[in-house]
Every structure is written in C-alpha cells, then in structure tokens.
LUMSE-831307 format. One record per residue (C-alpha): y, x, z. Coordinates in steps of 0.05 Angstrom, whole numbers. Layout:
y Y | x X | z Z;
...
// end
This chain:
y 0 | x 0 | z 0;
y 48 | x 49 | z 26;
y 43 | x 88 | z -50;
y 64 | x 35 | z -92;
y 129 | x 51 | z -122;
y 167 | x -10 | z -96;
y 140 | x -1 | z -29;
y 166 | x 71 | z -35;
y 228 | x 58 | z -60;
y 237 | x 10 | z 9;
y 218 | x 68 | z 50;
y 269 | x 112 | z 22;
y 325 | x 53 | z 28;
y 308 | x 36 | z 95;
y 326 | x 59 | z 162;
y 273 | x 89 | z 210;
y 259 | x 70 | z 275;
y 216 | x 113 | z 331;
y 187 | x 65 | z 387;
y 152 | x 78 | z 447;
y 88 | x 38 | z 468;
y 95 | x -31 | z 494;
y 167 | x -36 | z 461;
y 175 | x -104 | z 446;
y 217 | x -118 | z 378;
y 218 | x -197 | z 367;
y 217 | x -247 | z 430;
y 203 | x -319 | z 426;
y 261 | x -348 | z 403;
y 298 | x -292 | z 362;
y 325 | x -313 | z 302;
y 294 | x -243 | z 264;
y 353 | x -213 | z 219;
y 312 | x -154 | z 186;
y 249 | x -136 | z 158;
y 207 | x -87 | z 181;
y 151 | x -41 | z 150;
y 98 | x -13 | z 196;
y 92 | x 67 | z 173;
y 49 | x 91 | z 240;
y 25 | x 62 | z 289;
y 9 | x -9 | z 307;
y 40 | x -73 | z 338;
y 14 | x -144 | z 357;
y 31 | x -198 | z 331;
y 24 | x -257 | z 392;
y 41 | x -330 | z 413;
y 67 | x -349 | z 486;
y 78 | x -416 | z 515;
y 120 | x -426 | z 572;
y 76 | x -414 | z 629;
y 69 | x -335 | z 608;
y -1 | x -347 | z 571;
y -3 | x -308 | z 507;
y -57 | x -301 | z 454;
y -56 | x -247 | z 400;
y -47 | x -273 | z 328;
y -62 | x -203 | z 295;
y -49 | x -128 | z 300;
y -7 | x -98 | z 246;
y -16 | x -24 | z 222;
y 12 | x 26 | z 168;
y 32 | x -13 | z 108;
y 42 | x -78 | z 136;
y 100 | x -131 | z 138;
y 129 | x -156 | z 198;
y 195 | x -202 | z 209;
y 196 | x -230 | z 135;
y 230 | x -297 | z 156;
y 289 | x -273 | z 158;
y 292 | x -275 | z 88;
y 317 | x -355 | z 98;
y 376 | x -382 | z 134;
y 367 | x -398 | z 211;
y 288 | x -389 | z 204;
y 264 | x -373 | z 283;
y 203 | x -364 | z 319;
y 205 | x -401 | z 380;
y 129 | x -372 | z 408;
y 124 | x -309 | z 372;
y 124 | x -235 | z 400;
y 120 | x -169 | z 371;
y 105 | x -103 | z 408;
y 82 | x -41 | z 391;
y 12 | x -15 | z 425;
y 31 | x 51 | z 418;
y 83 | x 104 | z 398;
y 107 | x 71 | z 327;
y 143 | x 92 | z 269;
y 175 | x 44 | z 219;
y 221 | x 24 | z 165;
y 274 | x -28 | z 185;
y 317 | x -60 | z 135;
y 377 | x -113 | z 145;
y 383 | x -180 | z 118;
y 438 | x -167 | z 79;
y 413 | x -94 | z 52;
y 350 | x -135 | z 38;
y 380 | x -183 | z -2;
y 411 | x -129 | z -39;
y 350 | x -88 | z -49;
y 307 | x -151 | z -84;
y 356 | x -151 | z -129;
y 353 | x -80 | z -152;
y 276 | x -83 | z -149;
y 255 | x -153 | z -163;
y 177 | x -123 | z -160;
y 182 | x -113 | z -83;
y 183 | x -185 | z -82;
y 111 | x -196 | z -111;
y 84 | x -141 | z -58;
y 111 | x -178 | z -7;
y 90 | x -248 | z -36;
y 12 | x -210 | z -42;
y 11 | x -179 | z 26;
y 37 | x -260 | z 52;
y -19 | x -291 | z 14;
y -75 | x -246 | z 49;
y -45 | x -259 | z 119;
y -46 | x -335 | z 110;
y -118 | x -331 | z 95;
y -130 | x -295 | z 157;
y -90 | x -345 | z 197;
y -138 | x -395 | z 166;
y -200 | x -354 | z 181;
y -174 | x -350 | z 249;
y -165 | x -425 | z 272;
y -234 | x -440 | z 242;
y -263 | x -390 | z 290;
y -238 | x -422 | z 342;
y -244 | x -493 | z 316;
y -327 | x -479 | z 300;
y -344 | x -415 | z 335;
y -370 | x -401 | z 415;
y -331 | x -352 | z 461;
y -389 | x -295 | z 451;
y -378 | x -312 | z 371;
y -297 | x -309 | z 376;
y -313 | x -245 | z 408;
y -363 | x -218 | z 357;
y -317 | x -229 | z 303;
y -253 | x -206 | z 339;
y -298 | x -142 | z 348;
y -315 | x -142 | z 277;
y -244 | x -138 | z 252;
y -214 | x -92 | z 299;
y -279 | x -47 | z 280;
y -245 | x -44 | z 212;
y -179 | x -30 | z 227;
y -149 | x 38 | z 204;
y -140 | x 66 | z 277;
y -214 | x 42 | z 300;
y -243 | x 113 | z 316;
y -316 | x 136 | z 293;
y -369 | x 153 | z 337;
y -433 | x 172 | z 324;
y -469 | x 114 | z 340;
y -428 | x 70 | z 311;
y -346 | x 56 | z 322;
y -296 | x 54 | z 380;
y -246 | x 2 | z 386;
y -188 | x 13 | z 439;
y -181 | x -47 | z 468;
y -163 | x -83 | z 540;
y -208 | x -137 | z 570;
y -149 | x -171 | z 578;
y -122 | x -165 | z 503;
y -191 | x -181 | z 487;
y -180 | x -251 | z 526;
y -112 | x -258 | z 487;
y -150 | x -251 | z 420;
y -201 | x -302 | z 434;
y -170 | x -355 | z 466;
y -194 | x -353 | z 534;
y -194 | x -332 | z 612;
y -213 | x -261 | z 621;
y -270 | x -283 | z 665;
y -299 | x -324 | z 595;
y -284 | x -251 | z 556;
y -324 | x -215 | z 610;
y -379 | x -259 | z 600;
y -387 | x -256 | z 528;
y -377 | x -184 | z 531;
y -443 | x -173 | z 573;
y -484 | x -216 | z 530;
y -464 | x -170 | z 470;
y -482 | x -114 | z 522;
y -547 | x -150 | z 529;
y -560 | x -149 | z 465;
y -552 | x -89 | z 449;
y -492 | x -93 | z 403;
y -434 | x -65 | z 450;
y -424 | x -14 | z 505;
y -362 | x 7 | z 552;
y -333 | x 66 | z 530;
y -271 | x 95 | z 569;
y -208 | x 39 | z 550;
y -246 | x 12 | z 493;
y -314 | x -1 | z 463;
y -365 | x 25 | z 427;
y -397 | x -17 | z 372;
y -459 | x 7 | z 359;
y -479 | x 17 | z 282;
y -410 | x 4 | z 269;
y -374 | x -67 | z 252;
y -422 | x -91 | z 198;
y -473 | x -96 | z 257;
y -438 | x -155 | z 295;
y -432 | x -193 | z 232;
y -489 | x -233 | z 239;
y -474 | x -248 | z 311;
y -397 | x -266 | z 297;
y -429 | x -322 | z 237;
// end
C-alpha cells in the first residue's frame, strides 16, 4: 500500500506525527478535521458507551486509513476512539490541505475508496461473528486475525500475538471472566498457550480456523 505512487505522494505532502503508546488521537465526540495515515506502528480503533465499557472495532497498522470523515461537513463520531498501542509514526493531513491535495491527485481518491470498501466488509464480518458465533468462537477468530497482522511475531511453534486479556474482552464483546474462560478451553485443546503479555498460537493462525467457523 504504502508504494503506490499516490499513497507516496501523500506521504511526502503530509505532516508527520511521533506518538507515544496509549496516546489517544480521536475521542468520542470529536468532530475529526484531518486524515491520518498509519506509517509504524499500530492503533485501535474502539466504541465506548457512557458507562466506560469499550469494545475494540479493529487495530490499524502501516498503510492504513484512519479519520476519513472528515472529508464531509460536521461528520462526528459520537462512540469512537483512537489510540495508539505503541510508539507510532504517521502522516497527518488537514482538511483543507486534503481537499487541496484530491484535487492535484484525483487517483488518491480511488485508494482511499478501495482501502473503505475492504474495511466495510470487515465491519460486516464482524457483527456476524457476534450475531452467530459462541464466546470461545469470537475468540478463535479474533485470534485468527490478529495472528495475521503485520506486527504478529513468529515463533517456532507457531505465532505470537501481543495481546491483553482485557483487550481480548474488548474485541469479543464480553466480561473478562467470559474471555478467560474461552481462553482455557483453546488451552484445552491444544490450540493456544500463555506466553509472556501475549499468546502463542500454535501452528500458526490457519490452525484456529476451523475452531473460529
């Protein structure tokens, strides 16, 4: 993603930003008045309600999109956070200088529109696992795409995924009691195993797919 020319061309034009960990760019509520370009790094993408309850949307990594809505007048987003996981690095770009730049380079426009499309699908993938899928599923699957992601780390007996029990809750929809629970039957079964802050899928991703169906 991050070769294409028009994506290049946005780097170059942009403005770069350094974060630290758990820096949190959008809050529910802001009315977001750039777009932003993930270059290293990651961030998640998360709802909150009003009693403090959050659950994590997605995680975003080099090459992806955050903050597009501010493309249209007075767009907000009254239960969405962003914050980085971990020391970040990316490309920032005003609404105004945005504006600007589409015009210049109309073909940003269709990267943009692409990399929309495939999170939409996701978003759709994601409410029917939680619409037709068991906590231990949710969790299986959750596992299964983080196990994908660019910063999941090899091991080798499988892959490591850096992840909270707590964040794990977030992802799935439910108490961290209910992740702990589903978490040991994976244990059980042979498919998971503590490892330091994260966990170790064993045989990699692809062998939690048929547990995550």
């Amino acid at each position: 993603m991050l070769d294409k020319p028009a994506i290049r061309s946005f780097v170059a034009t942009a403005h770069k930003r350094s974060l630290a960990p758990k820096h949190t760019l959008l809050h529910a509520g802001d009315q977001p008045d750039a777009l932003y370009l993930m270059l290293e790094g990651s961030v998640s993408v998360t709802l909150a309600d009003g009693d403090g309850r959050e659950m994590v949307l997605t995680y975003l990594g080099p090459g992806e999109f955050f903050g597009e809505s501010c493309l249209f007048a007075d767009a907000r987003h009254p239960n969405m956070i962003v914050r980085t996981r971990g020391p970040t690095l990316l490309a920032e770009m005003g609404r105004r200088a945005l504006h600007s730049f589409i015009d210049s380079h109309p073909d940003f426009l269709i990267e943009l529109a692409g990399q929309l499309g495939q999170r939409l699908q996701c978003v759709n993938q994601r409410l029917a696992q939680l619409t037709f899928l068991d906590v231990t599923g949710r969790l299986a699957q959750t596992l299964l795409d983080l196990g994908r992601k660019p910063d999941a780390l090899p091991h080798p007996s499988g892959v490591i995924v850096r992840i909270s029990r707590t964040e794990l809750a977030r992802h799935i929809g439910c108490s961290r009691e209910m992740a702990g629970r589903a978490l040991k039957k994976l244990r059980h079964d042979g498919l998971v195993e503590d490892y330091g802050r994260g966990i170790l899928i064993f045989g990699g991703p692809e062998a939690l797919a048929r547990r995550a169906a």
